[in-house]
MMTF fields as JSON, N, C-alpha, C and O atoms, coordinates in Angstrom:
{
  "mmtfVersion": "1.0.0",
  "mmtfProducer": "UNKNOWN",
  "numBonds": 327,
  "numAtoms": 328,
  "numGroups": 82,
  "numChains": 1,
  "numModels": 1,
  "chainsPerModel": [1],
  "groupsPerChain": [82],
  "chainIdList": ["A"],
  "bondAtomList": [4, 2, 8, 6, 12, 10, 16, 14, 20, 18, 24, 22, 28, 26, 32, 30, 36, 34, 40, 38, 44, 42, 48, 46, 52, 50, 56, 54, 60, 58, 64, 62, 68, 66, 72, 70, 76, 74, 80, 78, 84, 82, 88, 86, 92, 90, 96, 94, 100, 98, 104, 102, 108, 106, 112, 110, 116, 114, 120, 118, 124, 122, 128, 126, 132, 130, 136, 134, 140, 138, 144, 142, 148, 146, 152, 150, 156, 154, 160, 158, 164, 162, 168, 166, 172, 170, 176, 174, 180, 178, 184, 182, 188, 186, 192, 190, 196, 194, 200, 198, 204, 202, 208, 206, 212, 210, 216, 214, 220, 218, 224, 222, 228, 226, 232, 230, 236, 234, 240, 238, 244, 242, 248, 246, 252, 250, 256, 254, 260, 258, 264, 262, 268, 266, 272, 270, 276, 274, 280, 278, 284, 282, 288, 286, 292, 290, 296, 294, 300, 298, 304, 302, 308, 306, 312, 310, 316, 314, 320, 318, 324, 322],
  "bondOrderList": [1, 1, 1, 1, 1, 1, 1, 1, 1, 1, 1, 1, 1, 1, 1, 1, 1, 1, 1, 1, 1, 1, 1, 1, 1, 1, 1, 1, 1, 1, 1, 1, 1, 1, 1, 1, 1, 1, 1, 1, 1, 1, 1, 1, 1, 1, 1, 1, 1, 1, 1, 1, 1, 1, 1, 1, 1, 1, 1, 1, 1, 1, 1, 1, 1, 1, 1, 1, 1, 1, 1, 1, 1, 1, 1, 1, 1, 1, 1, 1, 1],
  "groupList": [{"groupName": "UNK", "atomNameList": ["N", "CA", "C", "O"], "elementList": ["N", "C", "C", "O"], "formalChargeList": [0, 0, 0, 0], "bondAtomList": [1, 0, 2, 1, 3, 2], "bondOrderList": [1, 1, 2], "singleLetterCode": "X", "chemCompType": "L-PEPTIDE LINKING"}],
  "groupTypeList": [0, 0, 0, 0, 0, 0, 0, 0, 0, 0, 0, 0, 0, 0, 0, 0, 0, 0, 0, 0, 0, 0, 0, 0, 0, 0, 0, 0, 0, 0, 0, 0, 0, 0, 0, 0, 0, 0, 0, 0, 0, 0, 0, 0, 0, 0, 0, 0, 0, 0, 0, 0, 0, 0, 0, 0, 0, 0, 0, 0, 0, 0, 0, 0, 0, 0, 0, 0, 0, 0, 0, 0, 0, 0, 0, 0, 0, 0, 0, 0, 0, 0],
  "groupIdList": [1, 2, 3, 4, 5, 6, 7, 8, 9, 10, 11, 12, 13, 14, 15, 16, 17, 18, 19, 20, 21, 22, 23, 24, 25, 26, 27, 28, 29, 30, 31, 32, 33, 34, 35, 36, 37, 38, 39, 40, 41, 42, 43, 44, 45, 46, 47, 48, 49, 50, 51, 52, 53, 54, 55, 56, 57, 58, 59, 60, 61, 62, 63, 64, 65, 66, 67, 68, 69, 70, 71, 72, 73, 74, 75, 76, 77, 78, 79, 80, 81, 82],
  "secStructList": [7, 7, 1, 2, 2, 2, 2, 2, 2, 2, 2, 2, 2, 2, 2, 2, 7, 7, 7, 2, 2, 2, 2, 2, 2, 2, 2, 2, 2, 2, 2, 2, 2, 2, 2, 1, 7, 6, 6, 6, 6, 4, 4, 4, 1, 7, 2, 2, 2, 2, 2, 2, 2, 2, 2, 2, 2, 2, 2, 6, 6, 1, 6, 6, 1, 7, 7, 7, 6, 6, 6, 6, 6, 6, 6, 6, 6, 6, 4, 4, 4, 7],
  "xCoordList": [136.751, 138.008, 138.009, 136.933, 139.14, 138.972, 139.102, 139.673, 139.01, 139.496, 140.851, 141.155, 141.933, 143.056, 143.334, 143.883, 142.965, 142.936, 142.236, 142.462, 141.238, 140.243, 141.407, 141.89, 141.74, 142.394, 143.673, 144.179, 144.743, 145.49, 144.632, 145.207, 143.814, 143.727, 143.041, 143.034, 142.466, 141.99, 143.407, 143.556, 144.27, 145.827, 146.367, 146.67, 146.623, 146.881, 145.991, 146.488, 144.778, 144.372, 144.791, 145.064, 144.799, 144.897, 146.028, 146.465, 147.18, 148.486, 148.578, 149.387, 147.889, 148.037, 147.475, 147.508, 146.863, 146.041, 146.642, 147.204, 146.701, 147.396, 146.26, 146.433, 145.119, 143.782, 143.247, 142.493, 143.714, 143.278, 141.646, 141.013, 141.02, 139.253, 138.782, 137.566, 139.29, 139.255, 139.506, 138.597, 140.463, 140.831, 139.784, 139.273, 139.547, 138.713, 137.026, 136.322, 136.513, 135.267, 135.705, 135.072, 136.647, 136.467, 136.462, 135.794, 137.387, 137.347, 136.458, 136.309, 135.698, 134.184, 133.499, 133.471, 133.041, 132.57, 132.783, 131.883, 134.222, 134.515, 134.031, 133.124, 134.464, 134.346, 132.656, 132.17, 131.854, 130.235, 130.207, 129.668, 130.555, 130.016, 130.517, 129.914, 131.674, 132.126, 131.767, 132.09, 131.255, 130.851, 129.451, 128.949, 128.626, 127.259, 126.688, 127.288, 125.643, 125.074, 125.024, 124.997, 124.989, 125.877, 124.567, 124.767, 123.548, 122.15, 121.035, 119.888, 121.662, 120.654, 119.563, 118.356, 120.994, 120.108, 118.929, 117.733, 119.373, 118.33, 117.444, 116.336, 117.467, 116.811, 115.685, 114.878, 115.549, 114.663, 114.072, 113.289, 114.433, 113.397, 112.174, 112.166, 111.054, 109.975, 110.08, 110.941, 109.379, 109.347, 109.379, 110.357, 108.495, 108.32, 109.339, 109.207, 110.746, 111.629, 112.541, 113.025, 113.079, 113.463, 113.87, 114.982, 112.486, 112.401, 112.734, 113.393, 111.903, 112.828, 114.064, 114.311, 114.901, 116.376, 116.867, 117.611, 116.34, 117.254, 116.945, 117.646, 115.624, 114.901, 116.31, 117.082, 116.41, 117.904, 118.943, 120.009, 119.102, 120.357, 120.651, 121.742, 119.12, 119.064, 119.063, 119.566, 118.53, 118.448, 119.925, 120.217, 120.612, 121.922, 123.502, 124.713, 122.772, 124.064, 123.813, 124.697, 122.535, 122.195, 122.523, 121.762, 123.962, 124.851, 123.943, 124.35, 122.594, 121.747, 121.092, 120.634, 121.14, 120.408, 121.042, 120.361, 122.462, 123.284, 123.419, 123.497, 123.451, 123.887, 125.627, 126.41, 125.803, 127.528, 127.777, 127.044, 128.724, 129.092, 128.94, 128.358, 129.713, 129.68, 128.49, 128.382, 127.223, 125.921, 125.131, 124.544, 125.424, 124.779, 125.914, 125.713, 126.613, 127.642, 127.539, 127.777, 127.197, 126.651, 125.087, 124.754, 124.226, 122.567, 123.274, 123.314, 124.069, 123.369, 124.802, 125.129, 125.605, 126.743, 126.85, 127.834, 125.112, 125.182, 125.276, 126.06, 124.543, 124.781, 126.54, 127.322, 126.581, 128.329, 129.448, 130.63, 128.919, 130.408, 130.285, 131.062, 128.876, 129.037, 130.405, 130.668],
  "yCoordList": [-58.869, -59.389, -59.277, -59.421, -59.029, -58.438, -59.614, -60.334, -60.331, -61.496, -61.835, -63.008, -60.681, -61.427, -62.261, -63.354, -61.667, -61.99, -62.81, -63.26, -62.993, -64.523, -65.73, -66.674, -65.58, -66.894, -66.689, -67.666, -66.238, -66.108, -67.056, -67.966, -66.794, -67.63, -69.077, -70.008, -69.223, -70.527, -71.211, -72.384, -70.737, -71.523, -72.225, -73.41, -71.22, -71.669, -72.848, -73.769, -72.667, -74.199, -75.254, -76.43, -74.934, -76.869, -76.762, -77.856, -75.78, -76.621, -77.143, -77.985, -76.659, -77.335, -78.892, -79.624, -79.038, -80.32, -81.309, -80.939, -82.713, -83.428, -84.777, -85.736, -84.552, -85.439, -85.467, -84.581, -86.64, -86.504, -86.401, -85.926, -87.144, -86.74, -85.866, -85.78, -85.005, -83.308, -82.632, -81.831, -82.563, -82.025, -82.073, -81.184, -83.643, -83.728, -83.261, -82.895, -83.345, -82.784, -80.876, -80.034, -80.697, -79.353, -78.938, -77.988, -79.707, -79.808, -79.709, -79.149, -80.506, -80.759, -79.513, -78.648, -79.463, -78.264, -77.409, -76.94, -76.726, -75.548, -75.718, -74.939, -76.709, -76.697, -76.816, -75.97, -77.35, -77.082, -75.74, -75.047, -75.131, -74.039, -72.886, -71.87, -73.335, -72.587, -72.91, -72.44, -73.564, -74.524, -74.282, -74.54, -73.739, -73.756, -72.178, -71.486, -71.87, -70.32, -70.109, -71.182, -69.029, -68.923, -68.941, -69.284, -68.767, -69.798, -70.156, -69.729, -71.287, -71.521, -72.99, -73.231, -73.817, -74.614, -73.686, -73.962, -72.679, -71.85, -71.467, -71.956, -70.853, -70.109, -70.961, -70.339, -72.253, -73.732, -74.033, -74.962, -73.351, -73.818, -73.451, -72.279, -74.071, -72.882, -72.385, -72.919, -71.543, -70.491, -71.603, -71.718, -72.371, -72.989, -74.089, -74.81, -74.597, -75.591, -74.681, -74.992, -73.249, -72.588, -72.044, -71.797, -71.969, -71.95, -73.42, -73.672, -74.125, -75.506, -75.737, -76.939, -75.169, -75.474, -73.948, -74.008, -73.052, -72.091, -72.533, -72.501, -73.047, -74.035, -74.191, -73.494, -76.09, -76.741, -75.867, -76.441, -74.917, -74.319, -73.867, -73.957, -73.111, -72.711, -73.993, -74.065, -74.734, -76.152, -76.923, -77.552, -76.897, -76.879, -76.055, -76.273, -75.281, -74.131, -75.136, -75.119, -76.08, -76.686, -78.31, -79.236, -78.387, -79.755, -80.904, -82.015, -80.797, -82.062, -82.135, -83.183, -81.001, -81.348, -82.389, -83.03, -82.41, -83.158, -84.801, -85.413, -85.398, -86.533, -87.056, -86.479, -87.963, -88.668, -88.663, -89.209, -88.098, -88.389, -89.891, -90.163, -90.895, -91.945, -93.034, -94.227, -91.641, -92.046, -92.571, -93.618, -91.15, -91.025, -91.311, -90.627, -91.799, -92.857, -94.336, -95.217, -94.46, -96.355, -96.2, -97.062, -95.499, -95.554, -95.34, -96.473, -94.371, -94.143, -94.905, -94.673, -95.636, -96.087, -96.547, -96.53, -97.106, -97.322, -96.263, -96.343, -95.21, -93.544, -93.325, -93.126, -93.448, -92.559, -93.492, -93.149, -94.871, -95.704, -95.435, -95.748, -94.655, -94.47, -93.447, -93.211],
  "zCoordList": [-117.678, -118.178, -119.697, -120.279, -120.406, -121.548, -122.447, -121.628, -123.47, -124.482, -124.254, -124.035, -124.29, -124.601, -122.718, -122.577, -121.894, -120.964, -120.23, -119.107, -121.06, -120.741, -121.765, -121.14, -123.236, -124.129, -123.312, -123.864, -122.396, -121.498, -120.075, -119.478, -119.888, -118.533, -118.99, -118.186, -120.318, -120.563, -121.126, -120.785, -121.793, -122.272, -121.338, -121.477, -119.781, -118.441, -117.691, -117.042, -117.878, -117.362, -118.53, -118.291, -119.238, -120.191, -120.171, -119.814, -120.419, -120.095, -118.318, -117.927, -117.699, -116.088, -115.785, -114.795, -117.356, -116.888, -117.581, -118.612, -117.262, -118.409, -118.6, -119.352, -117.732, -117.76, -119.25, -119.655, -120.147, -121.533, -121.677, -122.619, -120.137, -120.479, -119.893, -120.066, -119.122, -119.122, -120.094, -120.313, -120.911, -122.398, -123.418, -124.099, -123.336, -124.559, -124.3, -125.241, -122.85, -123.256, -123.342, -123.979, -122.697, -123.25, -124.156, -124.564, -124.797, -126.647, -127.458, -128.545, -126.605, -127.342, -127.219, -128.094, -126.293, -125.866, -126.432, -127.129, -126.401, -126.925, -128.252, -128.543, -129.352, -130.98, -130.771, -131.521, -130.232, -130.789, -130.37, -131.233, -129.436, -129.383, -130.52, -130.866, -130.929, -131.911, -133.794, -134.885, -133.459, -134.847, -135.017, -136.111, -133.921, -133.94, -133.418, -132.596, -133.967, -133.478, -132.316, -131.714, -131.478, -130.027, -129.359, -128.194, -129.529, -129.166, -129.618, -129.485, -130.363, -131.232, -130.375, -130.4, -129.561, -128.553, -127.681, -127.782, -126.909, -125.996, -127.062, -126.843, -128.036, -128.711, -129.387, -130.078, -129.269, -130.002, -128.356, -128.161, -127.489, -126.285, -125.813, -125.436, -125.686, -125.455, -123.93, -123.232, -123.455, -122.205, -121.27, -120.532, -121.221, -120.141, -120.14, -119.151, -121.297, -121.073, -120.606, -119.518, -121.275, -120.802, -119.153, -118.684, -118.497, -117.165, -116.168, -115.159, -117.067, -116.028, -116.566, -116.468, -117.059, -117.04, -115.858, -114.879, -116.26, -114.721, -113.523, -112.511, -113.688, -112.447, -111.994, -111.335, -112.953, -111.976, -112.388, -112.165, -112.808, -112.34, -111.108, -110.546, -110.467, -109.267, -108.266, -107.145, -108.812, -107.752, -107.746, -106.729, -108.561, -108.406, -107.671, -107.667, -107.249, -106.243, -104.895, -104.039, -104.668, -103.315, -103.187, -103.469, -102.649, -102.887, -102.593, -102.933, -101.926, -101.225, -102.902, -103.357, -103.594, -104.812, -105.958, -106.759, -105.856, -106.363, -106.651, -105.586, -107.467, -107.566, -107.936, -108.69, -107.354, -107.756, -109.159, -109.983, -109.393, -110.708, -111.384, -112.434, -110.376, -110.797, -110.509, -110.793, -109.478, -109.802, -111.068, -111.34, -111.847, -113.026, -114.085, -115.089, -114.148, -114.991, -114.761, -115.586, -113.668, -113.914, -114.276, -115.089, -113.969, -114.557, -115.688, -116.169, -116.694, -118.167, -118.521, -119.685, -117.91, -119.129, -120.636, -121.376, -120.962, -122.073, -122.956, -123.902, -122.774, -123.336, -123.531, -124.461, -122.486, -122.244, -122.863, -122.888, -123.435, -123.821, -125.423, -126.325, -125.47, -127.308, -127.718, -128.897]
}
Protein backbone atom coordinates (compact mmCIF):
# COMPACT_ATOMS: atom_id res chain seq x y z
CA UNK A 1 0.00 0.00 0.00
CA UNK A 2 1.52 3.13 -1.03
CA UNK A 3 1.64 6.38 1.75
CA UNK A 4 -0.91 8.37 0.25
CA UNK A 5 -3.06 5.40 0.57
CA UNK A 6 -2.13 4.22 3.95
CA UNK A 7 -2.71 8.58 5.47
CA UNK A 8 -6.18 7.93 3.33
CA UNK A 9 -7.10 4.80 5.23
CA UNK A 10 -5.75 6.06 8.71
CA UNK A 11 -8.01 9.70 8.18
CA UNK A 12 -10.98 7.12 7.63
CA UNK A 13 -10.66 5.33 10.88
CA UNK A 14 -10.46 8.42 13.29
CA UNK A 15 -13.09 10.22 11.61
CA UNK A 16 -15.26 6.79 12.17
CA UNK A 17 -14.43 6.91 15.76
CA UNK A 18 -15.74 9.44 18.15
CA UNK A 19 -14.17 7.32 21.40
CA UNK A 20 -12.08 10.36 22.83
CA UNK A 21 -9.77 7.38 24.60
CA UNK A 22 -9.26 5.65 21.38
CA UNK A 23 -8.12 8.98 19.79
CA UNK A 24 -5.97 9.93 22.34
CA UNK A 25 -3.79 6.85 22.79
CA UNK A 26 -3.42 6.88 19.17
CA UNK A 27 -2.34 10.24 19.46
CA UNK A 28 0.04 9.29 21.66
CA UNK A 29 1.34 6.77 19.93
CA UNK A 30 1.50 8.20 16.74
CA UNK A 31 3.46 11.67 18.13
CA UNK A 32 6.26 9.38 20.13
CA UNK A 33 6.77 7.56 17.35
CA UNK A 34 7.15 10.53 15.34
CA UNK A 35 9.02 12.61 17.82
CA UNK A 36 11.46 9.81 18.51
CA UNK A 37 14.10 7.65 16.23
CA UNK A 38 12.09 4.98 14.40
CA UNK A 39 14.05 2.43 16.65
CA UNK A 40 15.68 3.65 18.96
CA UNK A 41 13.44 1.68 21.82
CA UNK A 42 14.36 -1.87 19.85
CA UNK A 43 17.64 -0.74 19.06
CA UNK A 44 18.62 -0.19 23.32
CA UNK A 45 17.45 -3.92 23.66
CA UNK A 46 19.87 -6.60 24.13
CA UNK A 47 19.41 -10.04 21.99
CA UNK A 48 18.09 -11.86 24.54
CA UNK A 49 15.19 -8.86 25.64
CA UNK A 50 14.79 -8.63 22.14
CA UNK A 51 13.78 -12.32 21.74
CA UNK A 52 11.51 -12.41 24.74
CA UNK A 53 9.46 -9.68 23.34
CA UNK A 54 8.76 -11.72 19.74
CA UNK A 55 8.52 -14.52 22.31
CA UNK A 56 5.03 -12.82 23.54
CA UNK A 57 4.31 -11.64 20.36
CA UNK A 58 4.14 -15.15 19.21
CA UNK A 59 2.48 -16.13 22.49
CA UNK A 60 0.00 -13.60 21.80
CA UNK A 61 -1.78 -14.73 18.28
CA UNK A 62 -2.98 -17.70 21.17
CA UNK A 63 -6.32 -16.09 22.86
CA UNK A 64 -5.80 -18.72 26.11
CA UNK A 65 -2.54 -16.60 26.24
CA UNK A 66 -4.48 -13.46 26.83
CA UNK A 67 -5.50 -11.55 29.75
CA UNK A 68 -8.89 -9.07 30.24
CA UNK A 69 -8.30 -5.84 29.55
CA UNK A 70 -10.00 -4.83 32.56
CA UNK A 71 -7.81 -7.64 34.11
CA UNK A 72 -4.78 -5.77 33.86
CA UNK A 73 -6.48 -2.29 34.50
CA UNK A 74 -7.65 -3.10 38.02
CA UNK A 75 -3.96 -4.89 38.99
CA UNK A 76 -2.01 -1.72 37.62
CA UNK A 77 -4.70 1.22 38.09
CA UNK A 78 -2.35 3.03 40.05
CA UNK A 79 0.05 3.20 36.85
CA UNK A 80 -2.83 4.02 34.44
CA UNK A 81 -4.66 6.99 36.58
CA UNK A 82 -1.23 8.92 36.24
Amino acid sequence: MTSTALKKEFHELIDKTDNPVLLEQFYRAFAFRINNSKYELWDSLTKSEKEEVLTAFEESKDEKNLIAYDTVKEKHKKWLSK
